[in-house]
C-alpha positions as CSV (number, residue, x, y, z in Angstrom):
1,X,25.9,-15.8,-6.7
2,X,29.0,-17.4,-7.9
3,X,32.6,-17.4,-6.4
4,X,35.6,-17.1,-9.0
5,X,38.8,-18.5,-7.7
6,X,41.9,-18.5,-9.8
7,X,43.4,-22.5,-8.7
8,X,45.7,-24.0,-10.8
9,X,45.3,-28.0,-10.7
10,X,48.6,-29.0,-8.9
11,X,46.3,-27.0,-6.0
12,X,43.3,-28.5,-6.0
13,X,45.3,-31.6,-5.8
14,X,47.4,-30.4,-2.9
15,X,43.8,-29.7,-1.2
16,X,42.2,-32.9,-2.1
17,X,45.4,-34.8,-0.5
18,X,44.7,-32.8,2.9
19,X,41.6,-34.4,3.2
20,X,40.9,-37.5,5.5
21,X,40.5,-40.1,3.3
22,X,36.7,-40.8,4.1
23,X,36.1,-37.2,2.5
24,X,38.1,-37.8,-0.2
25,X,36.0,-40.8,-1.2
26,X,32.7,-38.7,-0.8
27,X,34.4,-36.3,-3.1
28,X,35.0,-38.5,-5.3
29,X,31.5,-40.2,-5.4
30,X,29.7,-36.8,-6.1
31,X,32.0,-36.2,-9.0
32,X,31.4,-39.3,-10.3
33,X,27.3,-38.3,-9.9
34,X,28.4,-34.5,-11.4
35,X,29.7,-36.3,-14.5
36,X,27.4,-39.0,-15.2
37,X,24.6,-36.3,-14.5
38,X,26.3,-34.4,-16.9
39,X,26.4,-36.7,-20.0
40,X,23.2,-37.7,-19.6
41,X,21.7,-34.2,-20.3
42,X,23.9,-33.5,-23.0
43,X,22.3,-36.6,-24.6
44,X,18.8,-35.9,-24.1
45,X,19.3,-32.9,-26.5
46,X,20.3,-35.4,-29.1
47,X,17.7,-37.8,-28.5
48,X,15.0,-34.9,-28.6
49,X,16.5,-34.7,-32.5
50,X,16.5,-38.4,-33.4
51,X,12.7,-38.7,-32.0
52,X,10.5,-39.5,-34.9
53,X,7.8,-36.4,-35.9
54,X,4.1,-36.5,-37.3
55,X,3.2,-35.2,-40.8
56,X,0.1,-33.1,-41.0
57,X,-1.5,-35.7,-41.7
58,X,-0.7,-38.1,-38.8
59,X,-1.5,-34.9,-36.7
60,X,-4.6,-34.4,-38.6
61,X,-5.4,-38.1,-38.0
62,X,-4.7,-37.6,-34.4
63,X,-7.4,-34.9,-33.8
64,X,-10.0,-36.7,-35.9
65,X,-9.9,-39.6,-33.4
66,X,-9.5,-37.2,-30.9
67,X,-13.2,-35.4,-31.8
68,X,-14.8,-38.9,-32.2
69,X,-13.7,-39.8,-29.0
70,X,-14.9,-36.7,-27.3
71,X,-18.4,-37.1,-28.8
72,X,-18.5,-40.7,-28.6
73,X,-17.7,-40.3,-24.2
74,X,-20.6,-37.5,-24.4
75,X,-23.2,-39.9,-25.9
C-alpha cells in the first residue's frame, strides 16, 4: 500500500519546523540511516561486477578436489 501526497519542499520544511526539537533530531538520524542504507546497496551491485570469476577450468579444478575429497571422507 503506498500513500501519494503532492508536498512541495517549502512544506515539508514548514512541518519539520513544527516539530519539538527532540523529534526533529530523531528525524534527522533515520534519514541519515535511510541514506547511508541507501548508498551502500547501490554499491553492492557494483562490487558484485568487480568480483573476480573462475574459468572452466578453475571450476573444473574446483569439482575435481571436490570428488577427491568426498571419497577420501568415505574411506
Amino acid at each position: 500500500m503506498e500513500l501519494r501526497v503532492d508536498i512541495d519542499y517549502n512544506q515539508i520544511l514548514r512541518l519539520i519546523r513544527q516539530l519539538p526539537k527532540k523529534d526533529i533530531k530523531k528525524l534527522t538520524n533515520t534519514l541519515q540511516t535511510e541514506i547511508a542504507t541507501d548508498k551502500s546497496t547501490r554499491s553492492l551491485p557494483k562490487l558484485i561486477l568487480q568480483a573476480p570469476t573462475w574459468t572452466d577450468s578453475d571450476l573444473n579444478d574446483y569439482n575435481e578436489a571436490r570428488i577427491h575429497i568426498n571419497k577420501s571422507r568415505i574411506a
